[in-house]
C-alpha positions in Angstrom: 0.0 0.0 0.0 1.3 3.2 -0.5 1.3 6.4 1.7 0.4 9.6 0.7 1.4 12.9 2.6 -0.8 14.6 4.6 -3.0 16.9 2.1 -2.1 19.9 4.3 1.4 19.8 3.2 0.5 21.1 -0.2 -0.1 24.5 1.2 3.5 24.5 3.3 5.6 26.7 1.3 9.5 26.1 1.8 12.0 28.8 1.8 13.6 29.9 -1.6 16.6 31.5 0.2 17.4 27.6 1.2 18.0 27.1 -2.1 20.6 29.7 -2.4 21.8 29.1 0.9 22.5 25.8 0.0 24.3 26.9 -3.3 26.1 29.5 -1.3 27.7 26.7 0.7 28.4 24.4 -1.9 30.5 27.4 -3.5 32.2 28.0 -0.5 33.2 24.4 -0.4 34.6 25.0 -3.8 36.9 27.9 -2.3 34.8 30.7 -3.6 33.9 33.7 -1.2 30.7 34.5 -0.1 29.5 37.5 1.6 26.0 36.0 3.3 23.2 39.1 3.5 21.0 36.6 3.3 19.8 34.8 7.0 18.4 36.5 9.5 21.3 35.4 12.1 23.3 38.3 13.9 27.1 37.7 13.1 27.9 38.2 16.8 28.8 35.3 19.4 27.0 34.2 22.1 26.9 36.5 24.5 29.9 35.6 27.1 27.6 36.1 30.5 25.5 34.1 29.0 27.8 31.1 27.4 29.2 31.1 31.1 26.0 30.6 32.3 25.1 27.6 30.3 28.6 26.2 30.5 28.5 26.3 34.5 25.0 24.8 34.2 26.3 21.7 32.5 29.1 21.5 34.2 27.0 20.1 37.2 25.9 16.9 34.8 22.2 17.3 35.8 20.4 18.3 33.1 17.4 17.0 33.8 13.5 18.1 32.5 12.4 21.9 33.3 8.6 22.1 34.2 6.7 22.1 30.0 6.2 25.8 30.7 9.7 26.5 31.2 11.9 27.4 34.9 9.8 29.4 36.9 13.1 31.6 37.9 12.9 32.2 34.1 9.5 32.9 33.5 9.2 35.5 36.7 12.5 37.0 35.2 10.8 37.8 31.8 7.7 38.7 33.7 10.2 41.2 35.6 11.3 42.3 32.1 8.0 43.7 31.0 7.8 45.8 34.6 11.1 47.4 33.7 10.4 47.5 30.0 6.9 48.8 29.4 6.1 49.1 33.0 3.3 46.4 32.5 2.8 43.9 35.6 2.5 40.4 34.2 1.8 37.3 36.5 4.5 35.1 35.6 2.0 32.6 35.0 0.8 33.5 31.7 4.4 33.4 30.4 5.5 30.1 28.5 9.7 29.1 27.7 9.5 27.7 24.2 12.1 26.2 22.3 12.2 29.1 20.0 9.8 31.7 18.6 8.4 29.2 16.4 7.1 27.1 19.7 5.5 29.4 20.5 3.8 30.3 17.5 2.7 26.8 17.5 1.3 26.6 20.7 -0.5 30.3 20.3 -2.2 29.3 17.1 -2.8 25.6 18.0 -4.6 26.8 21.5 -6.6 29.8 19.5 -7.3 28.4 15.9 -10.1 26.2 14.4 -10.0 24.3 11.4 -11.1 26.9 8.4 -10.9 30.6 10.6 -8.5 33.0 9.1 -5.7 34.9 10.4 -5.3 38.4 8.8 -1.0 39.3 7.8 0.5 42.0 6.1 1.9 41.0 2.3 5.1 41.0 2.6 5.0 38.9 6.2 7.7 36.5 7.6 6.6 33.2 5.6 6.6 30.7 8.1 3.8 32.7 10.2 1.1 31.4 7.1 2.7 27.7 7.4 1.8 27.9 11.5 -1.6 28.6 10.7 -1.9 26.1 8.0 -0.5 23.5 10.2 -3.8 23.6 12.1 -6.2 23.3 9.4 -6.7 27.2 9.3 -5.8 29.8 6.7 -4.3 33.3 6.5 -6.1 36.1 4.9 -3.0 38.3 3.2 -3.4 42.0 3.3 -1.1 44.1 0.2 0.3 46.7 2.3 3.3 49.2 0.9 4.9 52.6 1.9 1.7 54.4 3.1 1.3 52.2 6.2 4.8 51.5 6.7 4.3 48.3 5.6 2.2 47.1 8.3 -1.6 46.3 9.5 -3.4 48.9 10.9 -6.9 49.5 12.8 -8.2 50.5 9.4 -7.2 47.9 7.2 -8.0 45.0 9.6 -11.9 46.2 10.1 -11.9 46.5 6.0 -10.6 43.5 5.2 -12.5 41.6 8.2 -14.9 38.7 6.7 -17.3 36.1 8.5 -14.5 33.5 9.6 -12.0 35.7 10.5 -10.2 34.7 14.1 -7.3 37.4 14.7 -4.4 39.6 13.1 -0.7 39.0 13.7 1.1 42.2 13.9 4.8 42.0 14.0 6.6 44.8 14.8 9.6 45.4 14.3 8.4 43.0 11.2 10.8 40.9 8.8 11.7 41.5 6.2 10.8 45.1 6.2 12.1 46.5 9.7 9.2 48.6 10.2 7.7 50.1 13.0 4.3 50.5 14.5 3.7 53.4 16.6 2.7 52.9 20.0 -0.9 54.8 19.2 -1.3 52.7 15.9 -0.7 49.7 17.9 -3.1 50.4 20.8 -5.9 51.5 17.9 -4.9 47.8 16.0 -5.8 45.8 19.3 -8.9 47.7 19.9 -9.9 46.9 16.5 -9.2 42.9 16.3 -11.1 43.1 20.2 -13.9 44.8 19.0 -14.2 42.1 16.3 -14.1 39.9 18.8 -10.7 38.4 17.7 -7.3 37.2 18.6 -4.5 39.8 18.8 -1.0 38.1 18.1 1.8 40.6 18.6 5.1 39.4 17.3 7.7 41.4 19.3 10.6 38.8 18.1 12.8 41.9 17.1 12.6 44.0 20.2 15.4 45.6 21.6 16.8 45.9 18.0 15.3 49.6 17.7 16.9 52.3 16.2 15.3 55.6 17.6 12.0 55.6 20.5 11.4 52.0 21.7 9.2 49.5 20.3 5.5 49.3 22.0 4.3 45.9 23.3 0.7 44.9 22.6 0.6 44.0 26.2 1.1 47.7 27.4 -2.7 48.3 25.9 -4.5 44.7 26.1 -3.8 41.5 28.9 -6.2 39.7 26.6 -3.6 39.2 23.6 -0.9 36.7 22.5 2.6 38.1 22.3 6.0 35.8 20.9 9.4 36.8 21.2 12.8 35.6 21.5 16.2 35.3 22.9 17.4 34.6 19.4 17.5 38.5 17.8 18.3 41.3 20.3 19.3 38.2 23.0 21.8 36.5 20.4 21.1 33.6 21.6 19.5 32.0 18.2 21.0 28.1 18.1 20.1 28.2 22.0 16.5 27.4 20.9 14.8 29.7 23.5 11.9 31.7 23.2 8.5 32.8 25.1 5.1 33.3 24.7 2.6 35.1 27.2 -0.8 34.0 26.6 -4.5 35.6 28.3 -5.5 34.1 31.7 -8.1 31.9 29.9 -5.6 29.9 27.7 -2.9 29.4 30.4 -4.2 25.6 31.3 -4.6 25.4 27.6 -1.4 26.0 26.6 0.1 24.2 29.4 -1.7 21.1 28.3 -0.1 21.6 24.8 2.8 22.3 25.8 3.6 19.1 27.8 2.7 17.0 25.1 4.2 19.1 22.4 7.7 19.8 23.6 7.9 18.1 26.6 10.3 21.6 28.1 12.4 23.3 26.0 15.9 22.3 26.6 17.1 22.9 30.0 20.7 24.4 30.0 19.2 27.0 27.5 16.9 28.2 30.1 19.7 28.7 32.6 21.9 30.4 29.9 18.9 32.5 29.0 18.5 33.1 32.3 22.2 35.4 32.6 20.4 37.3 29.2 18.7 40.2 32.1 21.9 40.8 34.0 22.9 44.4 33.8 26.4 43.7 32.3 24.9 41.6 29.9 22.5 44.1 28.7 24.9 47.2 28.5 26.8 44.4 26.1 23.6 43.5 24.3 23.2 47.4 23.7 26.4 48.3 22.4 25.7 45.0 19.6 22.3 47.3 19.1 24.2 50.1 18.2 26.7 48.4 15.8 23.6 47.1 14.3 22.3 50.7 13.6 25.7 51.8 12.4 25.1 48.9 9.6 22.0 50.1 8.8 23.1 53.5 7.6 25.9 52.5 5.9 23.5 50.2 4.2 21.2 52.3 3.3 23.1 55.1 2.2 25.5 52.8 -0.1 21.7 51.0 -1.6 20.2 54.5 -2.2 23.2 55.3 -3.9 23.6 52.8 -6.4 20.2 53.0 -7.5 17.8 51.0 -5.6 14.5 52.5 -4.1 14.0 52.0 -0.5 10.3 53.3 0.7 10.6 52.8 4.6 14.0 53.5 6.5 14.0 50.6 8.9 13.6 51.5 12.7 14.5 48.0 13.9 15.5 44.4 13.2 18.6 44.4 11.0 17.2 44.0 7.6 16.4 46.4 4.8 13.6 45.8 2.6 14.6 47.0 -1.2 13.0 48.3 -4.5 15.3 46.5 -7.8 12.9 47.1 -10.2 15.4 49.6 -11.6 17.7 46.3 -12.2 15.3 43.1 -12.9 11.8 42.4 -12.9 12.7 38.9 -10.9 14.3 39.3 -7.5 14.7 35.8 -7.4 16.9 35.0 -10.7 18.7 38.7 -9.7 19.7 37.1 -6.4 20.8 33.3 -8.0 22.7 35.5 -10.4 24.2 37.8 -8.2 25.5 34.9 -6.2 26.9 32.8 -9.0 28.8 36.0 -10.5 29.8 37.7 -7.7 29.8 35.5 -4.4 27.0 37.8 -2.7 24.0 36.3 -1.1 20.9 37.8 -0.5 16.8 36.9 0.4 14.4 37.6 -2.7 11.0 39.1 -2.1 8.9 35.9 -3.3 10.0 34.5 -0.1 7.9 37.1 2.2 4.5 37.3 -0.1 3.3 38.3 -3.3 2.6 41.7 -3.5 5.3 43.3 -6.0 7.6 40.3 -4.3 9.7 39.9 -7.9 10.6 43.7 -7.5 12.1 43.6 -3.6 15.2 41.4 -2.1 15.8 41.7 1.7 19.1 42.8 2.7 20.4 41.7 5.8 22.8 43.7 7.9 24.3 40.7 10.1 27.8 40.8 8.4 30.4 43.7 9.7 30.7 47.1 7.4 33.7 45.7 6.1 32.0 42.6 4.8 29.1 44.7 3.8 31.3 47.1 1.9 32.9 44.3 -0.2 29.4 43.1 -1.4 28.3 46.3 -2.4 31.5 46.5 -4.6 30.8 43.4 -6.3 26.7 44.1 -6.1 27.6 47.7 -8.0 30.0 45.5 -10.6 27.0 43.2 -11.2 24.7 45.6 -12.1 26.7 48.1 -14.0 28.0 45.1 -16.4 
């Protein structure tokens, strides 16, 4: 007898930048060099508070299961975060220790969503956001958004695209790929909005911390009835660590306990402890210095992509990637980018990777290499296009 896949797999996309990730490598194996703009992975190390942490926690040889919602010393210090943060008072409680962001979009979607409700996103959206959904038999509702909303959702745009079936919007802000903001007033108006439809209000704060000018809002400064993910991957630099954390409303706490228990089991033990050094004060004063190297890239960046011809319609204000206009060069980002990497050793994310709307026109640029690196791809990306 044969087996067939699951028919919900026909809807999971995979990611196109794998493809030239994987070419990448394979010409880096060949001795070529490659200048990688293309993963969203900060360049810097581990954090060295934070690899002693871990390192002294496995030193001891017990490394035994946390609790499925993660250490409570853990969870009441991100809970402590928020007070100092966004002065917002958070019973530790509602906060879950995933093993990544992407744990905890499972278990926020899997505890919210029912088979055939609908999630509004913004087009262009972080790709594997639509795949969580579809995972659970539900669907995503894309909204085109551009320039004139900064690339994101708004209060507007979520009651006019609303239909019968809709459960929630996902706002992420800072968001991938574009590095836009939402303003803490346009937040605050968005959750009213998805509340007064009677919906779920996901807020994916992955990229706080990497802001470039006034601080990022968190949907939980306005609402203690939405969903928020973030990480200790991005501003924490702590991605292959596999740590991340959801807070949930009161009413889905036993819910998402429940799931996660049977789900992950707990997210692995001697990341939690090493996550745990993440809040100490010497370890943030280091995490902020990385923040302002980050922003230091972005305007080198930007200037040196504005200069050699490509149209940029938000400046980022967070996150470390910048979201650019080649229609002046190609009319497919995606053979642009396998190009530019065969020719010239430079690797970069395509648009068709983060939507549809104008996707062929747009390739993410990521600012996780050092200006040096940086500098040397734009060389060979101005030889490429001026051939």
């Amino acid at each position: 007898m044969k087996h067939h896949v699951a028919d919900r797999m026909r809807g999971i996309s995979s990611f196109y930048v794998m493809e030239l990730l994987q070419r990448a490598k394979e010409l880096e194996r060949q001795g070529r060099d490659i200048v990688h703009m293309e993963i969203g992975e900060p360049d810097f190390a581990t954090p060295p508070l934070v690899l002693e942490a871990g390192n002294r926690f496995l030193s001891k040889g017990e490394v035994k299961y946390t609790a499925a919602a993660g250490l409570p010393e853990l969870r009441s210090a991100v809970a402590e975060y928020y007070r100092t943060q966004y002065g917002v008072s958070l019973d530790p409680r509602r906060v879950f220790i995933t093993p990544g962001a992407s744990g905890a979009f499972l278990l926020a979607f899997a505890a919210s969503l029912n088979p055939g409700e609908r999630v509004l996103m913004a087009d262009p959206c972080y790709p594997c956001n639509d795949n969580f959904v579809r995972l659970f038999d539900a669907g995503t509702h894309f909204v085109p958004v551009g320039a004139d909303t900064a690339y994101q959702l708004n209060a507007e745009l979520i009651r006019r695209h609303w239909r019968p079936g809709c459960k929630g919007a996902l706002i992420a802000s800072p968001s991938n790929p574009t590095g836009t903001l939402v303003c803490a007033a346009d937040l605050q108006a968005a959750v009213a909005a998805v509340s007064a439809l009677g919906g779920c209000f996901y807020s994916d704060e992955i990229y706080h911390g990497l802001v470039y000018g006034d601080p990022a809002a968190s949907a939980l400064q306005f609402s203690d009835q939405v969903f928020v993910i973030n990480s200790f991957s991005k501003f924490f630099g702590m991605t292959g660590w596999r740590v991340g954390w959801l807070v949930v409303p009161e009413d889905f706490v036993d819910a998402v306990e429940k799931l996660a228990q049977n789900i992950f089991i707990a997210t692995p033990t001697h990341s939690q402890y090493a996550a745990l050094a993440s809040f100490d004060p010497e370890n943030m004063a280091e995490l902020n210095r990385r923040r302002d190297e980050f922003a230091a890239r972005r305007d080198f960046l930007y200037d040196s992509l504005l200069r050699l011809g490509f149209k940029i319609a938000c400046k980022p204000h967070g996150a470390f990637y910048i979201y650019a206009d080649c229609s002046a060069f190609c009319d497919d980002s995606f053979e642009f980018a396998k190009s530019l990497l065969e020719t010239e050793g430079v690797a970069v994310t395509p648009g068709k990777d983060f939507g549809a709307h104008r996707a062929n026109y747009h390739i993410r640029f990521a600012y996780t290499a050092s200006i040096d690196r940086m500098a040397a791809a734009l060389t060979r990306l101005e030889r490429f296009i001026c051939r």
